[in-house]
N, C-alpha and C positions, 0 to 999 in steps of 0.2 A: 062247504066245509062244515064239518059238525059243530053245534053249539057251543062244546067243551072248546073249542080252539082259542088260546088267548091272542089277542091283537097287541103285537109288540114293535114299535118303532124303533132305527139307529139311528140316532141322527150325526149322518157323516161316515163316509165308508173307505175310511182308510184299513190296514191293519189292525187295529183296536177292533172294528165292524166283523171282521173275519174273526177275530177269536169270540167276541162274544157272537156270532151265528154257533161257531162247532162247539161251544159251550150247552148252551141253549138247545140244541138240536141231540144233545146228549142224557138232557132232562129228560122224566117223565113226563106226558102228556101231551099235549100239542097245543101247536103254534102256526099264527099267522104272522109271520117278519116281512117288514116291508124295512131296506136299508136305502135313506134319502141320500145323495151324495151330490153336491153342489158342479163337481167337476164331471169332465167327459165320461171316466172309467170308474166303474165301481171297485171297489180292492185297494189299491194303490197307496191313496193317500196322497196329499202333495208331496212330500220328499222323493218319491217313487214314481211320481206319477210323470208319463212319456211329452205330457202338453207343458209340463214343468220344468224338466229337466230335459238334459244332451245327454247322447251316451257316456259320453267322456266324464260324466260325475259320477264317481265311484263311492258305493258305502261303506262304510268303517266299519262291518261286521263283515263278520265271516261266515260261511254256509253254516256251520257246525255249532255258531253261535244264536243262531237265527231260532224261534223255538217253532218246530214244524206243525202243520195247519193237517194234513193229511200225510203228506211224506216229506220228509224233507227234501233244501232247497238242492243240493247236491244229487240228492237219487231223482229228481222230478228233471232235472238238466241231464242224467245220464238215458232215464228213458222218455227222452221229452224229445219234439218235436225239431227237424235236425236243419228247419229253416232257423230257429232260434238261435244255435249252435253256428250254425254260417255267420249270423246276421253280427255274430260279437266276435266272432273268431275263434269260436271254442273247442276244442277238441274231445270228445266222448269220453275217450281213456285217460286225456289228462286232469279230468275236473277232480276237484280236493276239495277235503273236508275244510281246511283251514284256509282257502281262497278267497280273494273278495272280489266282488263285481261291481256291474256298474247299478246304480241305483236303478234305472229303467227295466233291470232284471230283474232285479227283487218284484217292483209292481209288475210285472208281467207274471208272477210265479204267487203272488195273492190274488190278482185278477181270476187267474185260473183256478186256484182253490178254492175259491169263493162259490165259482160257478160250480164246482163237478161237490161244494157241501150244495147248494141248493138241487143239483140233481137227483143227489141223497136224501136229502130232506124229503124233498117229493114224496119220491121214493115210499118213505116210511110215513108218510100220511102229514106232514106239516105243509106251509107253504110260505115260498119265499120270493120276495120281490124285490129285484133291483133299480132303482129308480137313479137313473144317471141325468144329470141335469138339472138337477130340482133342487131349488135354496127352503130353510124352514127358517119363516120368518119370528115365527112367534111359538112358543110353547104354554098353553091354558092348563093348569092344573085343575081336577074337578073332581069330588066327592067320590066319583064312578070310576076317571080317568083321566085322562088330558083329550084334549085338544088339538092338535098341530094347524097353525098355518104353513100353507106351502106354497110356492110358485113355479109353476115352470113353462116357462114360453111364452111369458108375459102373463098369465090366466094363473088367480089365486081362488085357493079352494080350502077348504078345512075339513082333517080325516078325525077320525075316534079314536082310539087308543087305550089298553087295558095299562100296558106298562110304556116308560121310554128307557131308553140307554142313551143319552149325549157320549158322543164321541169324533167331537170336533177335531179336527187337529191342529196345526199351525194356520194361521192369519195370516195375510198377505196384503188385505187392505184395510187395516184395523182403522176406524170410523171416517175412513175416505177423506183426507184431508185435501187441501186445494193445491192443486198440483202444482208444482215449482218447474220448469224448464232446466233438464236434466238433473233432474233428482227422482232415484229411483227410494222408495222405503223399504223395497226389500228386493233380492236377486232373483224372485222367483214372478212368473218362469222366464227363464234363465236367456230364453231363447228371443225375450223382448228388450235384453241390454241392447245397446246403440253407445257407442262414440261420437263426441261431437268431433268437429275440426281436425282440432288439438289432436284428436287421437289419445286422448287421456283423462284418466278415470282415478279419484281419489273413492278405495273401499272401506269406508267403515267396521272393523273386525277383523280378527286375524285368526279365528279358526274355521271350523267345517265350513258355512253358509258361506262365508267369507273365499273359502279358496275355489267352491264352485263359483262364484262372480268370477273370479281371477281368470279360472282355465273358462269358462266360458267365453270371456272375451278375447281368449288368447285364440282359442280355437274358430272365432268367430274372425278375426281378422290375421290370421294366418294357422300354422299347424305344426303338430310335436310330430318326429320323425326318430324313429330308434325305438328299443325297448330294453329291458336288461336295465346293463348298467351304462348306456350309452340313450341320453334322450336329448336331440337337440330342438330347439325351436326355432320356424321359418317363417317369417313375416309376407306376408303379401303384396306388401308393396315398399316404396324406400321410405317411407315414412314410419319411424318405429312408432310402437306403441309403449306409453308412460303409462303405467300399473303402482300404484303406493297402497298397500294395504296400511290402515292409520288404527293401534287399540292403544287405551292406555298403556297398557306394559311392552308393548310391542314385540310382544313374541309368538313364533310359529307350533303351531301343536307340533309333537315329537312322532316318528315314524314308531310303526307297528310294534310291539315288543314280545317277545317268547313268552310262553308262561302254558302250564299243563290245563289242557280240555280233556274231562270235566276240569274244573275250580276244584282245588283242595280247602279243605273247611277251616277257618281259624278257630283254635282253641282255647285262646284270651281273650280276643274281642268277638265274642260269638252272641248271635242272634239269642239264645236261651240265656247267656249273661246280661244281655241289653235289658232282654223281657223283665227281669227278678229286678235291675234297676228300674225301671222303666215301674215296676207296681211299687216301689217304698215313694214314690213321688215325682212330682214334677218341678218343684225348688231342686235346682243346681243340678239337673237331669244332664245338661250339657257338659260341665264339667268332672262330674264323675265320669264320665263316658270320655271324653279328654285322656282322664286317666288312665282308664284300660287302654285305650288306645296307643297310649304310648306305650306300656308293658308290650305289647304285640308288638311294636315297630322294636323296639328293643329286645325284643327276642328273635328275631326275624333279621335285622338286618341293624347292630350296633354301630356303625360307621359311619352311615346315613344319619341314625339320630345325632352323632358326635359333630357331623360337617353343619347340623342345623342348627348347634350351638346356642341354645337355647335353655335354659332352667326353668321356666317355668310351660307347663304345656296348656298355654290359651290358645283359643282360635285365629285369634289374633297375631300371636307369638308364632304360633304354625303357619298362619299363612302368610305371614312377613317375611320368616326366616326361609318356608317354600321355595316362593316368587322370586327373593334374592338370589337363589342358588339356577334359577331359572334364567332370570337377566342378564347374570353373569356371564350366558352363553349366547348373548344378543347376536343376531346377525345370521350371516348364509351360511358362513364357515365352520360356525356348530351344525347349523343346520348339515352341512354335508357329514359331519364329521358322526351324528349321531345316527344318521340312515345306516351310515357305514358300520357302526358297530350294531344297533338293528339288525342287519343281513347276517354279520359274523355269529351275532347270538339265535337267530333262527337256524342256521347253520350246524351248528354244535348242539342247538336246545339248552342254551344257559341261561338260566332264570335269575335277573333282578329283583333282588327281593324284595326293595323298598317301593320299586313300579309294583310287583304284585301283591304287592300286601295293600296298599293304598287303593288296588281295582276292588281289592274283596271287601275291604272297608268302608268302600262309598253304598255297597248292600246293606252292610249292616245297620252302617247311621241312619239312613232311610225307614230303617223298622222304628228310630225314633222320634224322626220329625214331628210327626204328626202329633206327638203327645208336650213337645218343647213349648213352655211358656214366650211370651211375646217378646219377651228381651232377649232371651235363649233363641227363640227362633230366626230373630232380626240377628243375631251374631252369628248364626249357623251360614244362614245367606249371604250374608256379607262377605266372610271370611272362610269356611269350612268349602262349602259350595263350589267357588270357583277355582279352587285346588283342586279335587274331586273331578272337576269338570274337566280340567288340564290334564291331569293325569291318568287318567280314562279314553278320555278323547282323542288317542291316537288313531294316525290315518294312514292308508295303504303307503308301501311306500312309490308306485307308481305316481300317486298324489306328489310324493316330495320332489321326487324326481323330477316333475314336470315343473312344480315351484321352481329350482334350481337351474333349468335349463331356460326361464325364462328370465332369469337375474340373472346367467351368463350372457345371455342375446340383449341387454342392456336394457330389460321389458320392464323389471318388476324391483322393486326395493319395499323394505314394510320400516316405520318407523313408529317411537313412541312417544303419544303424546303426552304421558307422565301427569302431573300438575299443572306446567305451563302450555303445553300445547292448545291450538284453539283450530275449530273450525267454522269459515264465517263467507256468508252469502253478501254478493253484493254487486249490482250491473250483468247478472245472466254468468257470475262465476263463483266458485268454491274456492276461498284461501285459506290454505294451510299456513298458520305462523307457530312459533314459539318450541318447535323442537327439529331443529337444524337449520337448513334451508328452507328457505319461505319456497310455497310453491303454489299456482292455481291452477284448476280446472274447470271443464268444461261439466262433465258427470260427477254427481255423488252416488253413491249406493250402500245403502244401511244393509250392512250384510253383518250384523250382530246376534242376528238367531233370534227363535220364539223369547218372547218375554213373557213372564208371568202378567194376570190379565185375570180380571173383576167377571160377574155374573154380567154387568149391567153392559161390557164389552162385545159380547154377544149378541146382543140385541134382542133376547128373550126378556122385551118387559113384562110382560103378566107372570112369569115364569120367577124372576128377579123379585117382583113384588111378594110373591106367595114366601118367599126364604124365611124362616127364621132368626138364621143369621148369616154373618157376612163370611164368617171365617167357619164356610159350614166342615171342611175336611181335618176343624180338632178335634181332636180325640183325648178322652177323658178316662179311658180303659173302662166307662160302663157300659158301652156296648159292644156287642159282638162281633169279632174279626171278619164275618160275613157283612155286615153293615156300615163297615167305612164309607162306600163310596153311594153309601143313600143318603138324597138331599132331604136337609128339614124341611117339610111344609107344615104352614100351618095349620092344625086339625078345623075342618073332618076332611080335608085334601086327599088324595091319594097318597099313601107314601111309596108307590112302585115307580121310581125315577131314578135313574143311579146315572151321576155324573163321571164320565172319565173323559173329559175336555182335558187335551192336555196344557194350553193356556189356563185351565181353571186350577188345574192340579199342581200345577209345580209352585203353587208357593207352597205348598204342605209337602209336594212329592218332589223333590227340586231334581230327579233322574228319572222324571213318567217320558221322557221323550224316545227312553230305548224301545226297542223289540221287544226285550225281554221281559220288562217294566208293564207296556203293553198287553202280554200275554196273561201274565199274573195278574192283572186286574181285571183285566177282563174274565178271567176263573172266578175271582172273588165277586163279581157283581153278579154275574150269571146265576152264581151259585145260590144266592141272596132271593132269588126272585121266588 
């Protein structure tokens, strides 16, 4: 390779790894990319990835939603390969923009993109290397460079490095704690759940991570049959299976909701109004921003703001009055009742305003996290956040259906543990007390989702030590919107390292977990270098 070629490491080759390669490979000059990926497949990512998940775990995006790598994911499935097409049931002419799959497809369709940018790359004089297998243990920051440890197949080695990109993704065995006998800490993969005895499983979480444990297990000891509006579940043996998904609030994310692709723009609560607040200061940033907020909800959908009954609009106040209008609809019965009006309003194309104005708004807050003072930011998390997350987070409604089908077959119930609810180990079992029925089991499974998560969680100690500081993703608006996601080292260190770990990121980025989310940072880091 010629001289000029810079030595550029990912470390971690989920989605994030794929947009910053076609970012990168877009620049002038050249490059040697070498993308480390802990797991079997390069591309993928755990949420996607085939060693992680069943077919049967569907993503909560839609093709048209997805931001495309080379083509998109709809035209790469219509001229794509037609054992793929057999393999999920798929039809050529019937594939849509607006469809969702199963997560297995998605990482099959970055797998493949990944590989035909490095052909490309080639191609045009760069070079890229996929390194499947291989954990990096440590990251050296150096005057010159960094340093990588790395291991793979027992044999540790350390490579050179002009730049890195971290792009970890979700943890699955975050600092290996001592195994407990049927205590899983996370669902993934998915394919390693087990039932004891009992036949019964208490799940921790009652959204996404959560409902794949649920269908995982369901399909693991028996099978959904139907499709449409007709899905029953058939158990394997006469021994039913006991399912209790257990969250605080004890509610189900809501089924898919209509709403126009593209996104139409808001023009109250807009990204250029945020910025103009966002420079007079960073005292009461949150609550000025509150207040447009509400203008937009109240020009947008008056009725909504009237049922939240509310006067004053704190985060607090918003996501109290939220959640209440939420619980209110506890149980399966809403559950069915809101699929059903779901279908009706895909149906017709009738848009919720108060669902879509709250999807576009979880964008725009985001343009201000990063700048929110510590009391501001600890109120946005708390309270702002897991609204956003609710309201966002809708899922196919195949997903509900199968919920549904398997709390008619007597399988599944979710309840909430509120305040007094408890859960507690003890003789090889999980008791559930203090919100209904006491109940135990034999399985736990922490199906809660990535949690925000420290440098020092990673286990880059030299890497950890070189920081500046701890809260390296605030933002002061003195540097430039290309340099967000460059880590402070301390001088004369390299500073060519750009973090987009999404454990690292969402305490600053508290929505880095999308696609979409993904792709834009990964532009902005790329662009940086």
């Amino acid at each position: 390779m010629p001289k000029a070629s810079r030595r550029i490491a990912i470390v971690g080759g989920g989605p994030s790894a794929v947009y910053i390669v076609r970012n990168l490979l877009q620049k002038a000059g050249r490059f040697h990319i070498t993308v480390f990926e802990a797991g079997q497949a390069v591309g993928s990512g755990i949420p996607y990835a085939e060693d992680q998940n069943g077919p049967q775990m569907m993503a909560n995006i839609t093709s048209v939603e997805i931001p495309p790598v080379l083509v998109s994911l709809a035209d790469w499935l219509r001229a794509g390969d037609g054992d793929v097409l057999r393999r999920f049931g798929l039809k050529r002419d019937d594939i849509g923009e607006r469809d969702f799959y199963p997560r297995i497809l998605i990482g099959a369709y970055y797998v493949d993109q990944l590989n035909r940018l490095k052909q490309a790359g080639e191609v045009a004089g760069h070079r890229v290397i996929l390194e499947a297998g291989v954990s990096v243990h440590d990251i050296e920051p150096r005057p010159d460079g960094f340093a990588l440890t790395v291991q793979q197949n027992g044999r540790t080695a350390r490579q050179a490095f002009d730049a890195v990109f971290m792009a970890t993704g979700h943890l699955t065995e975050m600092k290996k704690p001592k195994r407990v006998s049927g205590l899983y800490r996370s669902p993934y993969p998915t394919q390693a759940l087990e039932l004891g005895p009992d036949r019964a499983a208490l799940v921790l979480g009652s959204s996404l991570s959560a409902i794949d444990a649920v269908i995982a297990l369901a399909t693991r000891y028996g099978s959904f049959r139907g499709d449409g509006d007709v899905v029953d579940y058939v158990a394997r043996s006469d021994r039913p299976l006991r399912l209790v998904m257990a969250s605080r609030k004890g509610i189900l994310p809501e089924a898919d909701f209509y709403y126009p692709i593209p996104e139409e723009p808001l023009f109250i609560f807009s990204p250029a109004r945020l910025a103009a607040m966002t420079a007079e200061g960073r005292s009461g940033l949150l609550s000025r921003a509150m207040a447009l907020f509400r203008q937009q909800l109240v020009a947008d959908d008056p009725e909504f703001v009237e049922r939240l009954g509310i006067t004053r609009f704190t985060p607090e106040n918003f996501a109290r009055a939220y959640f209440n209008l939420r619980q209110a609809r506890h149980g399966f019965s809403p559950v069915s009742a809101n699929l059903a009006e779901a279908k009706a309003n895909h149906g017709r194309k009738h848009v919720v305003m108060w669902r879509y104005t709250l999807m576009r708004a979880h964008e725009a807050f985001s343009g201000i996290v990063p700048f929110l003072d510590r009391d501001d930011l600890k109120r946005f998390r708390a309270h702002m956040a897991p609204v956003f997350s609710d309201a966002y987070g809708c899922v196919p409604h195949i997903s509900i259906e199968r919920l549904l089908a398997l709390h008619r077959a007597g399988c599944l119930e979710i309840v909430a543990l509120g305040d007094g609810g408890s859960i507690r180990y003890g003789k090889g079992r999980f008791a559930l007390a203090g919100c209904g029925r006491d109940q135990d089991f034999g399985v736990l499974i922490d199906a809660r989702g990535q949690q925000a998560e420290t440098m020092a969680s990673l286990g880059f100690a030299k890497l950890d030590q070189a920081l500046e500081r701890t809260d390296f993703f605030r933002r002061s608006g003195a540097g430039g919107e290309e340099d967000q996601f460059r880590l402070p080292l301390d001088p004369p260190l390299s500073r060519d390292i750009f973090c987009l770990s999404i454990p690292l990121m969402m305490h600053r980025y508290p929505f880095a977990q999308g696609l979409v989310a993904c792709a834009e940072a990964a532009e902005v880091a790329a662009g940086a270098l």
